[in-house]
N, C-alpha and C positions, 0 to 999 in steps of 0.2 A: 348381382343387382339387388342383391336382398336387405333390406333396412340392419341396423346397425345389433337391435335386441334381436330380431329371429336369426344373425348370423351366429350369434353368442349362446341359444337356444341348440345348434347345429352342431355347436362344438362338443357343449356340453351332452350332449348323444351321442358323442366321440363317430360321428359320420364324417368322412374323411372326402368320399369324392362319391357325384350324382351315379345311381345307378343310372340304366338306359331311357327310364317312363322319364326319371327324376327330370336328365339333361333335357330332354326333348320339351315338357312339359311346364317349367317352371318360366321359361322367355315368354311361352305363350301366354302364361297365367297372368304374368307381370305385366304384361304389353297389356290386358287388359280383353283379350280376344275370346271367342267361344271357342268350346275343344270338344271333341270325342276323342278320349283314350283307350285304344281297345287292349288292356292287361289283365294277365290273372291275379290272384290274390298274392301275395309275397312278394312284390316287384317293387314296395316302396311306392305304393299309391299315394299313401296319405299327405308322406309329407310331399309329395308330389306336386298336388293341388293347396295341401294345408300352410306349405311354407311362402308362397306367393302372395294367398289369397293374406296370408295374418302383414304380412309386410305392406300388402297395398290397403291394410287398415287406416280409416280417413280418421279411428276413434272418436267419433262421434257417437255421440247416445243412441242405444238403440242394436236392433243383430243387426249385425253387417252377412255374417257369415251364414248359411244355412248347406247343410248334409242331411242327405238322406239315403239309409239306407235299410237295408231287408231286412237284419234281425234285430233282435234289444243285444245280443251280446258282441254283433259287428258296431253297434252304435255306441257302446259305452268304449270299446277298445277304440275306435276311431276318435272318441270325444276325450278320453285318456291319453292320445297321442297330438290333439290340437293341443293341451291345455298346455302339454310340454314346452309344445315350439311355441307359446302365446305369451307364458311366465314373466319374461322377462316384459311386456307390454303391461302385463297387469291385465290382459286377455281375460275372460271369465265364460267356463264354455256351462251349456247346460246341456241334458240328455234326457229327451223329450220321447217313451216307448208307453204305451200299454201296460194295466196289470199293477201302475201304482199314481200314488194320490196327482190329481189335475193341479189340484189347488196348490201344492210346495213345486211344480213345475213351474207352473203359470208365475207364481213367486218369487222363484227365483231369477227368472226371464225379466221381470216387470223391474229387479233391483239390478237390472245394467249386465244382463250375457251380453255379448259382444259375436258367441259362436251359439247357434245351436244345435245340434245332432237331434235326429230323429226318425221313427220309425213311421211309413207310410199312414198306416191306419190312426193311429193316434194323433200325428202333427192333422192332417184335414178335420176330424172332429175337432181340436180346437178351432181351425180356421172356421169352421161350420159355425159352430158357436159362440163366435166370434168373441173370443175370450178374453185377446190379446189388443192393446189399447194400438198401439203401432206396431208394425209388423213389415218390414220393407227392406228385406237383406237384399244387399249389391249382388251380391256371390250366390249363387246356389248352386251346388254340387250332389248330383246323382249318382252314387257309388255303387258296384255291380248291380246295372239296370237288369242283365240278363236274369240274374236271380230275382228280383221284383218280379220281374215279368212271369218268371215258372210258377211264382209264390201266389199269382191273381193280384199284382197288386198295381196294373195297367193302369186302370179305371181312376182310381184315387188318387193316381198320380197327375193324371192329365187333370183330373178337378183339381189337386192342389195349386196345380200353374195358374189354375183363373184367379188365385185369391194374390197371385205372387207380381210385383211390379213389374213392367214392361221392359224399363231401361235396366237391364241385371245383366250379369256377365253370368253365362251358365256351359258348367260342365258334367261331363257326361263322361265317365266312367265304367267298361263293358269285358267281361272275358270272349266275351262271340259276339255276332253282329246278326242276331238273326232276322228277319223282316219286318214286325212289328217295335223293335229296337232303332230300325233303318227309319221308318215314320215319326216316331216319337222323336227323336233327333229330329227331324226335318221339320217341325211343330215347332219345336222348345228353341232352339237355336237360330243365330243368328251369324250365318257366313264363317263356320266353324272352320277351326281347324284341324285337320283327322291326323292323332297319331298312334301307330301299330306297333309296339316291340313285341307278337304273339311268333313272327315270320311264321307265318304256314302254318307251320306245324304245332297242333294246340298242348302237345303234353310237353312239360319239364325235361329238356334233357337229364337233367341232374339224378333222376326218378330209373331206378333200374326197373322196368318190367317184366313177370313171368308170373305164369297160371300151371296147376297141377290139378290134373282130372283124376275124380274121385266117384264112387258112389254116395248118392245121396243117404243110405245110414252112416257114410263114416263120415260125415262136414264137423263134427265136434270134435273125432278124434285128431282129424287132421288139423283144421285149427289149433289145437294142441299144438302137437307134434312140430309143426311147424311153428309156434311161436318160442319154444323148446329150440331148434335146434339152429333158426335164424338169430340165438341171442337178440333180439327187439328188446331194446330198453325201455322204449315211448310208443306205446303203437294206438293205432285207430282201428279199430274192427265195426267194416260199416254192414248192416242189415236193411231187410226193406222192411220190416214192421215193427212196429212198436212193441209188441210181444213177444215177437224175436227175439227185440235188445234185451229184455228182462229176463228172459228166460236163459241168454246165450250169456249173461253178466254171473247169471247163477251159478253156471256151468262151470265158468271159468274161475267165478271164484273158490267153488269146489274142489278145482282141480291144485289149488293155492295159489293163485294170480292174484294181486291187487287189480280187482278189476270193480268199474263200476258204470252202469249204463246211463246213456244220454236221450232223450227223447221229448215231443213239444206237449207230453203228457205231466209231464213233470211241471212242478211248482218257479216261477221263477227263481225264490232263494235256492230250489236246489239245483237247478242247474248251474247258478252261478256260484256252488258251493263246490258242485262235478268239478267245472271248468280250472276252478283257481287250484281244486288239489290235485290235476292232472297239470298243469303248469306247474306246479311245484314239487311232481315226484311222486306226489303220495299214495297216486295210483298210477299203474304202469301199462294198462290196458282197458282204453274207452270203447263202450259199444254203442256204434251210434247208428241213428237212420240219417239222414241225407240230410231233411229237413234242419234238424237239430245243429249239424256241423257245418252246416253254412256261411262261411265267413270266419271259420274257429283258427287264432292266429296265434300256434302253440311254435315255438320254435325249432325246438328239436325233438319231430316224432321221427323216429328213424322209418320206422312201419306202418304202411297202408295192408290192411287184409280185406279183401273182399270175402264175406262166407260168404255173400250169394254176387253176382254178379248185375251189376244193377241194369235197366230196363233199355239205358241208352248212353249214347257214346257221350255226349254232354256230362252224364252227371260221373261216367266213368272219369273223366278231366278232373273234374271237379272234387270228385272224391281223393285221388291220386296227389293232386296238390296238398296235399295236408300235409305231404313229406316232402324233403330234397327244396325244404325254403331255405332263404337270403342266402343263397351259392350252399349250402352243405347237398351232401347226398342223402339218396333216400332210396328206399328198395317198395316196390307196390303189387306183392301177391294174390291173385284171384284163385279161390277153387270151382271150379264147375266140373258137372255131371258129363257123362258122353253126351245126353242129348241136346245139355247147352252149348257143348261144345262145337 
C-alpha cells in the first residue's frame, strides 16, 4: 500500500521483506490510526513508522512529519534514514537538537522540511519562543519514550503536545511499558492501536549471555583477557561513570586496543567523531556510559562487556542490545565481584 516513490526508496535499501514491527505497523500507519509500538532498538522502527508516515504525505508546504527523540545522535541517525525513504519525493528532512546555531535550524525549516527530527529540550524552546511561523505536522512520532522518560524528559514532552495540533495522527514508539509511559499514551493518543513483537521476554534471543566472577583488583585484567581470547572485532565496554570511561579507554589503549571513550562530557563534534570512526573500524573498542550509547545503531558490534554490572535490569536490556542486531548474533559478557554476585 505504499506510494509508488517510497516503494522505489525500499528497493533501493535492497529491503526485501517487512520485518515483524515493520508488517504489523505500517497498515496501521497508512489507515491513518494511533499506535503504541512496544520494540527494541534494531527491529526496523524507523522505517516502520517512516515509510507510511512519508507515503501518506499530502506535500503540501509546511512539516508534515514530526520525531522526537532522546538523543542528538538517535535524531540525526533517524533523520538520515527518513531522508533515504523521502528522496525520491523530494522529502527535505531537518534535525532539530541542542548545542548548535537556532538560527540555520529555524532556516532551514522555514525554506520547506517536509520532516523534522528532534531532540526534546530543544524543539519546546523553539515552540516556547515561538520561533516558527507555522508549525502543524499531521504525524508525530515519539521514538523510545521509555528512554525520554529515564533521561527527565516527561515534563517537556507533555508541554510540547500543548503547542502541537489536535487533529495529528501520533505514535508512540517504546522498548517497556512502564506506568508513566501507560499515562502518557492515554493523554497523547487517540483509540490506539497496541503493537508488541518484545513477546515476554525483553532480551534478544540472538545475544549469547554469560558473566565471570572476578575480584575487584582484577576488572582490568579481565577485561583484557577476555577481549583477548573472545577475538571481539566490534565491541562496547559499558561503565557507570564518566571517569571510568576515560580512565578504562586509557587502559586499554595501553594495553594496544584501538579503543576510545564515549561519554555526555564530551564535545558534540567529538562524539560524533567517536561514533562514525567506530562505525567504520577505526576503533575496535568503545567505552561508554549508558547515557552516551543510547540509541547508538552500529551494526556489527559482535561484543557487549559489562566491567561493571549496571544498577538495573532495564538498562542491563538495553545495554545488551547493542549486539546480535538486524538477525546476526551477538555474545554479552558481564564481570562481577562475589558480593555482586
Amino acid at each position: 500500500g505504499l506510494n509508488k516513490d517510497v516503494l522505489k526508496a525500499v528497493k533501493q535499501a535492497g529491503f526485501i521483506k517487512p520485518s515483524p514491527i515493520q508488517e504489523q505497523a505500517i497498515p496501521v500507519v497508512l489507515a491513518g490510526r494511533d499506535m503504541v509500538g512496544q520494540a527494541h532498538t534494531g527491529t526496523g522502527k524507523t522505517a516502520a513508522f517512516g515509510l507510511p508516515a512519508l507515503s501518506n504525505m499530502k506535500r503540501n508546504n509546511g512539516v508534515e512529519i514530526l520525531v522526537i527523540t532522546p538523543t542528538r545522535e538517535l535524531a540525526t541517525q533517524v533523520s538520515d534514514e527518513l531522508f533515504k525513504y523521502g528522496r525520491n519525493m523530494g522529502a527535505r528532512t531537518v534535525t532539530v537538537y541542542g548545542g548548535s546555531s537556532y538560527k540555520r535550524q529555524i532556516d532551514l525549516i522555514e525554506r520547506g522540511a517536509s520532516v523534522v527530527v528532534a531532540t526534546p529540550g530543544r524543539l519546546l524552546d523553539i515552540l516556547k519562543k515561538n520561533m516558527l511561523s507555522e508549525f502543524t505536522p499531521s504525524v508525530v512520532v515519539l521514538d523510545e519514550a521509555d528512554e525520554m522518560l529515564d533521561m527527565g524528559f516527561l515534563d517537556d514532552i507533555n508541554e510540547i503536545f500543548s503547542y502541537l495540533p489536535t487533529d495529528r495522527q501520533t505514535l508512540l514508539f517504546s522498548a517497556t511499558m512502564p506506568q508513566p509511559i501507560k499515562v502518557l499514551a492515554n493523554k497523547i493518543l487517540k483509540d490506539p492501536e497496541f503493537i508488541s513483537i518484545t513477546q515476554g521476554d525483553t532480551t534478544n534471543s540472538d545475544i549469547e549471555q554469560s558473566y565471570y566472577v572476578i575480584d575487584e583488583h582484577e576488572r582490568d585484567d579481565a577485561i583484557i583477557r577476555l577481549m583477548d581470547s573472545e577475538n571481539s572485532t566490534k565491541s562496547v565496554v559499558f561503565c557507570r561513570t564518566k571517569s571510568e570511561v576515560d580512565r578504562l579507554s586509557n587502559v586499554l589503549s595501553n594495553a594496544g586496543y584501538l579503543a576510545n571513550g564515549l561519554h555526555g562530557d564530551m564535545e558534540q563534534r567529538q562524539r560524533e567523531e567517536v561514533i562514525k570512526a567506530f562505525k567504520k573500524s577505526s576503533i575496535e573498542a568503545l567505552i561508554a556510559t549508558d547515557v552516551a550509547a543510547r540509541g547508538l545503531d552500529v551494526s556489527d558490534v559482535s561484543h557487549v562487556f559489562n566491567y561493571h554490572i549496571p544498577f538495573d535490569s532495564e538498562s542491563y536490556v538495553h545495554r545488551i542490545g547493542r549486539t546480535g542486531r538486524a538477525g546476526k548474533e551477538g555474545m554479552a559478557i558481564s564481570i562481577v565481584t562475589p558480593s555482586e554476585f
